[in-house]
N, C-alpha and C positions, 0 to 999 in steps of 0.2 A: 605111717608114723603117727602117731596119739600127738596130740596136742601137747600134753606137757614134753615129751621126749622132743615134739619141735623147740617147745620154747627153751628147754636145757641148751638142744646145739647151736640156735641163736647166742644163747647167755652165752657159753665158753669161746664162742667165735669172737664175743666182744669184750672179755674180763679184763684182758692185757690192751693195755694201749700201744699203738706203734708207734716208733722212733721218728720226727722230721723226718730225718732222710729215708726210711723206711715209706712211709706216706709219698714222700717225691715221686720213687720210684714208682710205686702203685698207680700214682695217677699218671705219670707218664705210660705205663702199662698199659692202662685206661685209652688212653686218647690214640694210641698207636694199635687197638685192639688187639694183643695179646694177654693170652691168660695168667695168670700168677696166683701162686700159691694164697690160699684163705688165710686171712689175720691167724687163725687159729694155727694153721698149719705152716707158717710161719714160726711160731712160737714153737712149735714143738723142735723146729728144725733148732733153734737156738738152743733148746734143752738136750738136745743128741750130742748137739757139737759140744756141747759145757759138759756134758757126760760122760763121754770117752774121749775128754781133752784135744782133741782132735785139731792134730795142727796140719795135717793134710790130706784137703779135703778136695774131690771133685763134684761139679755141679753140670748135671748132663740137660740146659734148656733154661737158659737165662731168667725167665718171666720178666724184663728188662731192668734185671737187679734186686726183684726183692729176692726170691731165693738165696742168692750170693751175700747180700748183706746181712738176712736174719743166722746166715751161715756163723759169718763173721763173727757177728755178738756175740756168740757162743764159745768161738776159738782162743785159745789162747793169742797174746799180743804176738808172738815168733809165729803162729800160725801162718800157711798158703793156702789161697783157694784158686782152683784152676776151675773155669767157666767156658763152659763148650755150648754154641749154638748154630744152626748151619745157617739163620738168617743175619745178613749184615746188619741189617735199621733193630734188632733186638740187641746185638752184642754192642753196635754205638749206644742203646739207652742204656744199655747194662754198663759201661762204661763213662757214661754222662752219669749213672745213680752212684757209682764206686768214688766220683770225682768229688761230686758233690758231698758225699758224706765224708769226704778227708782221707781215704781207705789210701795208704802210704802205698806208695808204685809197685813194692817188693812182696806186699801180701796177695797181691791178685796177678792174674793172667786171663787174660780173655781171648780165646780162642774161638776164631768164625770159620768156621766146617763142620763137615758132618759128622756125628759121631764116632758110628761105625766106622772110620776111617782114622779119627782122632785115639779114641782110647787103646788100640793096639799100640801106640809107639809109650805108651804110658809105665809104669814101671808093675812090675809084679807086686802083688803085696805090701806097697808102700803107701798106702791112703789108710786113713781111721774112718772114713765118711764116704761114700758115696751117693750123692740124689741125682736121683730120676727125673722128669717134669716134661717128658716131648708126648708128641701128640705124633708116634712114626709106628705103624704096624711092625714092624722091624725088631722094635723091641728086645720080642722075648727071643727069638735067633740071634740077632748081631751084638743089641746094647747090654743082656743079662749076662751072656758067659761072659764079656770081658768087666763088668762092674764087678762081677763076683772075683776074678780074676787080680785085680787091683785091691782089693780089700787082706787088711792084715788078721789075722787070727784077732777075733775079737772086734773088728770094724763092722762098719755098721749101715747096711743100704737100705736105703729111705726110696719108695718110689709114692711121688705125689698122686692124686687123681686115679688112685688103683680101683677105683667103683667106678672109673668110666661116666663123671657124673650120673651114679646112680643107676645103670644101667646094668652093668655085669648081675647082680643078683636075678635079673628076669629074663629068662629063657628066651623070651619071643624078642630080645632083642639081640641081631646077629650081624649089624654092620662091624666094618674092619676094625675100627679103634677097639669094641665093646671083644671082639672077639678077642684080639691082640690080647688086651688084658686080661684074657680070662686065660691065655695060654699061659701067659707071664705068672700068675697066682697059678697056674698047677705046676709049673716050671719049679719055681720058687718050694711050693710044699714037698715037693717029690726028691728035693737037692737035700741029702744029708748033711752036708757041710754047711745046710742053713737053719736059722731057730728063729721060725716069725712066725707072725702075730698083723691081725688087718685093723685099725682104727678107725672108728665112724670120721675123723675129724674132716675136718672141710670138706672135698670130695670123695673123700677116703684115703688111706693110706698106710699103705703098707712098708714093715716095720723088722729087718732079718741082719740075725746078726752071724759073724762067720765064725763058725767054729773051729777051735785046732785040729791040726791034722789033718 
């Protein structure tokens, strides 16, 4: 990456300030050492969900709240978001960050289990949004048909950290997570009933929307 092209994804990582509670969450993140989505990629998730109105949304990997909350901002006030994470001390911060930022009992659910176990009991085509954010080779067999599967003609799956911090473009690199995600991006391109697109932003992220029929 050239210098300037660094110093751009600095600048748009930092243009948008985050919310107090936004921030809370982050550094509870922080101190609990789980990952969470980039200021940047944060913000984009609020522009998805303000995009396609999206008032039911699933969240597949808590990052102890901020994902679910920058969800939020995005959704309409009648919006639900439903929070899947299989660690319990993630879904308690993710639930201490919901608290803390006022987020009304009716708009969220936070669920502690495993995905792959979770998202089948979930409704067919009934979500406008679904993100991604786990760190499970699993992925692209268990977690991608059933996102895809949840999404309504027109919705829209968000999977965070689809560069694998950085890794998926280099060949020589072939541990599980880096490969997982490389299966999940040909998975993804190869799905007709999908129309995406990879963004540089935080650690990448990839961007597919469902198409009718």
């Amino acid at each position: 990456m050239s210098a300037s092209k660094a110093s751009s994804w600095t600048w748009t990582e930092s243009w948008l300030e985050e919310s107090p509670p936004v921030r809370g969450a982050r550094e509870r993140a922080g101190e609990l050492g789980i990952g969470a989505v980039s200021t940047g990629g944060g913000a984009l998730l609020t522009v998805l969900a303000a995009a396609v109105q999206a008032r039911a949304v699933v969240d597949v990997g808590t990052g102890a709240g901020v994902s679910a909350l920058r969800l939020l901002e995005g959704m309409p006030a009648d919006g639900v978001l439903t929070s899947i994470d299989v660690e319990a001390e993630h879904t308690g911060a993710a639930r201490a960050g919901l608290q803390a930022a006022g987020v009304r009992a009716n708009r969220s659910r936070v669920i502690h289990g495993d995905a792959a176990a979770v998202l089948p009991r979930l409704a067919d085509g009934g979500y406008d949004l679904v993100h991604v954010d786990v760190d499970d080779a699993r992925v692209p067999g268990a977690v991608l048909p059933e996102a895809v599967r949840l999404l309504r003609p027109g919705g829209v799956l968000v999977v965070s950290d689809a560069l694998a911090r950085d890794r998926v473009p280099d060949p020589a690199q072939r541990d599980a997570r880096t490969t997982a995600m490389r299966e999940l991006l040909r998975a993804v391109h190869d799905d007709d009933r999908l129309l995406a697109t990879v963004l540089p932003v935080g650690a990448g992220v990839l961007v597919a929307v469902r198409q009718p029929g």
